[in-house]
N, C-alpha and C positions, 0 to 999 in steps of 0.2 A: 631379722634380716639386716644386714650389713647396709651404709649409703651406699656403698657403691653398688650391693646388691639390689637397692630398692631404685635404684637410679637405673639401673639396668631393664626393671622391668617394668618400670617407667617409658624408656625409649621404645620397648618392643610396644608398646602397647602405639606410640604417634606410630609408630612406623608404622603397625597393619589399620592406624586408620586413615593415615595416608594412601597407602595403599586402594582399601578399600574407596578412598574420596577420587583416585585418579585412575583406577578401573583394572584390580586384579587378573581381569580374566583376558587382559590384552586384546580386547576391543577396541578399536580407531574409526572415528568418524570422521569423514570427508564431505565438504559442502563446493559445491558448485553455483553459480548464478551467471547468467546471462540477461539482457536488456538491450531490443533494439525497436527504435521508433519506428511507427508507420509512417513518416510523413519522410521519413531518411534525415533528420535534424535535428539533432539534442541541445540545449541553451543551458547557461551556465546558472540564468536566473530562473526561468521558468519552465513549470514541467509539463510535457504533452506525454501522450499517451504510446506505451510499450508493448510489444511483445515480451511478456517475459519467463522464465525459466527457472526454477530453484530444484537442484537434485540433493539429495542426501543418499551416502551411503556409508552402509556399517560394514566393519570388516573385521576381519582375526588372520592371526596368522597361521600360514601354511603347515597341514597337518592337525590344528585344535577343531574339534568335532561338534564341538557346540558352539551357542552363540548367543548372550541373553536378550531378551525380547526389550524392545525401545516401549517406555511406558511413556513417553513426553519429550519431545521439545521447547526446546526456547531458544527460539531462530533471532540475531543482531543481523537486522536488515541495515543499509545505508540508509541515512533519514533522507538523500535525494530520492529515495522512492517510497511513495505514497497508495496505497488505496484510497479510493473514491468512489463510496458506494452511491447511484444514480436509480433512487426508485423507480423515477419511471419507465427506465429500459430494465434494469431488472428488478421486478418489487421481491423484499425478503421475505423468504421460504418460511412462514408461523411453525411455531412447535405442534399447532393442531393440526400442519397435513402432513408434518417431517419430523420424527423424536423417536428417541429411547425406544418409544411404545409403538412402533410400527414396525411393522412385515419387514423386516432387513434381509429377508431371505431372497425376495423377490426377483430381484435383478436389476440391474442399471437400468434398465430402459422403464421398468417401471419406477421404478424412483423418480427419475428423470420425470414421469409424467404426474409428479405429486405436484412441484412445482416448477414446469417447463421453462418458464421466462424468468427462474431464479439463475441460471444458469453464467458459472463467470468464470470455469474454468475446466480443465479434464487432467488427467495422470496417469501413471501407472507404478506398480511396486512389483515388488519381489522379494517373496517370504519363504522364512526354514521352517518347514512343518518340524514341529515336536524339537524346536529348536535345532536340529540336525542340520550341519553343512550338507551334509552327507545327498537332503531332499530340500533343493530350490524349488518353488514354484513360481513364474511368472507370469501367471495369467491375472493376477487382480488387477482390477480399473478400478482408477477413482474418480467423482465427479463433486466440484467444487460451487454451492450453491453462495449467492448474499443472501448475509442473515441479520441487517439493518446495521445499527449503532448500539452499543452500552450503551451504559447508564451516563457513562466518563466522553462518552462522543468517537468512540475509538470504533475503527468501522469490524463486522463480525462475520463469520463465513461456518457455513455447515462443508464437510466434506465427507462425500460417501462412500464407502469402500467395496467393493465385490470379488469373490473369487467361485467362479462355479466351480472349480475343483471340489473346492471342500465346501462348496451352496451353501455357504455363508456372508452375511453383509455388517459392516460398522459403521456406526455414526459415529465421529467423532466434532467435535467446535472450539473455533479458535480465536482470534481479535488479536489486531495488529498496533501498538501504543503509538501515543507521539515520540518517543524513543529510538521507535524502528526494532519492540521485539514484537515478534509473533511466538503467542504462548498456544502449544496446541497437547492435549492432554491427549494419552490415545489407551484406547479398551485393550480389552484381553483378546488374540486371538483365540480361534479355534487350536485346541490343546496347550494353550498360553505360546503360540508359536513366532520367532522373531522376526521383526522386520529387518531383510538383507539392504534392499534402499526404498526410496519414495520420489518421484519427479512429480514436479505442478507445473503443469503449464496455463499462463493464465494471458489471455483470453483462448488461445491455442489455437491451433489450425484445423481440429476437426478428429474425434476417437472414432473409431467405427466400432459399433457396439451390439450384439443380438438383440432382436425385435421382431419374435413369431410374424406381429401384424405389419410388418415393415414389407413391402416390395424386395424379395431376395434376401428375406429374413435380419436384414442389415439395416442398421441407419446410423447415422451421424452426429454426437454429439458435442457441442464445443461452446468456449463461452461469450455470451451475444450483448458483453458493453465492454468494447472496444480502450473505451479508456475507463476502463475499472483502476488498473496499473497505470500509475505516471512516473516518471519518471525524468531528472535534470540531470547535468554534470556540471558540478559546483567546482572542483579542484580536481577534475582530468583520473579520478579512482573510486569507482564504488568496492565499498569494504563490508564482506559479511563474514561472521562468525555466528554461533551457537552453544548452548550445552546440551547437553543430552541423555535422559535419563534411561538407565536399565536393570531390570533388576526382572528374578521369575513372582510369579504370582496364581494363584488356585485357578485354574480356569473353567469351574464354576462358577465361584462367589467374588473373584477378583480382589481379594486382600491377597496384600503382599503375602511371601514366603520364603522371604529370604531378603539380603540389605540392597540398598538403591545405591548403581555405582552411580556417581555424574561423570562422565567423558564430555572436555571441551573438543569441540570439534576446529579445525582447519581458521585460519582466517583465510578466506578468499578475496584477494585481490583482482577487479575486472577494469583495465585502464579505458577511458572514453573518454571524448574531448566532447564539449561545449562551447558552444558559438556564444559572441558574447551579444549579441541578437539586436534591435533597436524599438525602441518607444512608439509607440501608436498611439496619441490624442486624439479621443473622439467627445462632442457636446451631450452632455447630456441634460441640463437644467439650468436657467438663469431667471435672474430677478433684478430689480432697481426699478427705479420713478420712471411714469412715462410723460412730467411736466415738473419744471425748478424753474427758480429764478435765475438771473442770469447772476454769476460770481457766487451761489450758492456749495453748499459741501454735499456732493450727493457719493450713496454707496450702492455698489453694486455686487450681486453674487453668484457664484459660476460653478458650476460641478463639471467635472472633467473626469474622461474615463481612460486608462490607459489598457488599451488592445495590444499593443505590442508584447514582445519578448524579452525587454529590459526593463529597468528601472527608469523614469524619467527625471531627471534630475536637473536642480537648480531652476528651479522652475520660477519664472517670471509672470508679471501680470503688467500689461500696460493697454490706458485706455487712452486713446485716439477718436479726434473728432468736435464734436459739441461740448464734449467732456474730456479734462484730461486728469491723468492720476496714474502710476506706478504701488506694485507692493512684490513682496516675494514672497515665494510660496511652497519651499522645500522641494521635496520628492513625492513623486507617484510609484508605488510599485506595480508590477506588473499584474494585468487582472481586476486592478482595484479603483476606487475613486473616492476624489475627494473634493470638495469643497469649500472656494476660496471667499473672501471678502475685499476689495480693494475699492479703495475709497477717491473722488476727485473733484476736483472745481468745473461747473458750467462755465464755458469760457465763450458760449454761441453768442450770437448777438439776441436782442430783445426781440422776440415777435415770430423769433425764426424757429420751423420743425429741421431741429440739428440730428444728423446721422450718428451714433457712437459704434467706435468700435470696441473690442473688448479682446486682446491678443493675448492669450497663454502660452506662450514659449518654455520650450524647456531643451538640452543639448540633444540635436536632432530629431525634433518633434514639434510642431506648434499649431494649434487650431485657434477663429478668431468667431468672435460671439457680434454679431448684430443687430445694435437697438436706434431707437429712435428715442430723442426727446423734446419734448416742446417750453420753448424757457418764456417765459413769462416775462 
């Protein structure tokens, strides 16, 4: 073969695996997200707890009859939004009363009653049986349990799938990085069928779901920790993107059978504004002498908590009184605490029980610690 001949078949060969890497079969994934506080106030620094919303939809163009089945995600959340998993509003769902190896046939409601108070979230999808545009179904529900921490600290989540059409159920499990991906691998439908979209809502406002023993065969499933989802507004735009894998596979044995396209999916842009919120100073621990001489060097120590919505900054320490002394003391962030040391001269007279004060300032914040000492 000729260069130019072997050059040639060189290129065809990037191009169809190009091709194959940016998704042949003209499939486009579309990511949505929304985020709104319960309290009606997002902060620039600190995150309170959301309502929040992630949809994904697959699609093809108009007239193509099939559609390949989604075998996994990997969701680029904004790292302003966090999970926080709270065992004791919801403790995580064990693999011994929720896995692989359970009755997935059952139904949401019994699921639901493996692990009740695992409960952080609900959904819905909508699936092409036998990959066909042609047959939507949208009856599946999903329910989204906490399933603790890795091993890495990253928080984990079971989500459970139903479709009584086809009286089928799936487990699938996912964990969220300090990165902000959420990696969720997903099984094999019934007849390896694809998913058309998926919505999370998490904590949600309520699925209503069959339950033979329910009053009116009906009840209501939704997820019950509130601030599971946190969420700030650092710079006025949370930003999510994805990949997303598809490809068919045996829907017996679930090995592939055929190649994994990856489709990036959409970046979604959601513009929100952040209050840029103020410092809260509250006492939480002190120490020092409760007798010196007078003109002695005495030191003192202060733990300080900041409850506010900012950062406390520039933070000052000045003692007043029987004792005096100055030191500086950086920053608090919000939520956190720390503990200072500043040092000063008894300055009371001999004999006397002198009053000290102990002032922690910082730019719109300041709390004041009070002791006694007796100078000798």
């Amino acid at each position: 073969m000729s260069p130019k001949g072997r050059f040639t078949a060189f290129a065809a060969i990037v191009v169809a695996m190009l091709i194959q890497l940016s998704g042949a079969k003209a499939e486009t994934v579309s990511i949505e997200t929304s985020m709104k506080p319960f309290g009606g106030k997002l902060f620039k620094e600190v995150r309170v707890p959301v309502q929040s919303r992630l949809k994904v939809q697959v699609e093809v163009p108009p007239g193509q009859q099939t559609i390949l089945p989604l075998k996994r995600t990997r969701i680029r959340f904004d790292t302003d939004m966090t999970y926080n998993p709270d065992n004791r509003k919801t403790p995580p769902c064990p693999d011994s009363k929720l896995s692989q190896t359970s009755s997935l046939g059952l139904g949401v409601a019994a699921i639901v009653d493996l692990c009740p108070r695992s409960v952080i979230g609900t959904g819905t999808s909508l699936i092409y049986l036998v990959k066909s545009t042609a047959s939507p179904l949208a009856d599946p529900q999903l329910v989204i349990f906490n399933a603790g921490r890795d091993a890495r600290g990253n928080p984990k989540m079971k989500i459970y799938g139903f479709s009584k059409a086809t009286g089928t159920g799936l487990l699938m499990e996912g964990s969220l990085n300090k990165n902000g991906i959420q990696d969720v691998p997903i099984g094999v439908l019934s007849y390896d069928s694809a998913v058309g979209n998926f919505v999370f809502d998490m904590p949600g406002t309520g699925m209503k779901v069959e339950d033979a023993a329910a009053p009116g065969g009906f009840r209501v499933v939704k997820g019950l920790d509130r601030g599971y989802v946190r969420a700030r507004c650092s710079d006025g735009m949370w930003s999510t993107g994805g990949d997303f894998y598809l490809g068919e596979r045996n829907a017996s044995t679930g090995a592939d059978i055929g190649p994994t396209t990856i489709v990036p999916g959409n970046v979604y842009n959601d513009s929100c504004r952040g209050l840029k919120g103020r410092p809260k100073l509250r006492r939480k621990a002190q120490r020092g002498p409760r007798a010196a001489r007078r003109g002695a060097r005495v030191r003192y120590r202060v733990t300080v908590a900041n409850r506010g919505t900012a950062t406390a900054r520039a933070v000052k320490l000045r003692v007043r009184g029987g004792v005096r002394g100055s030191a500086r003391g950086g920053k608090i962030a919000p939520g956190k605490r720390k503990t200072f040391t500043v040092r000063g001269r008894v300055v009371a007279r001999k004999g006397a029980r002198a009053r000290v004060r102990i002032q922690v300032i910082a730019k719109g914040a300041r709390v004041v610690f009070g002791r006694a000492i007796r100078v000798r």
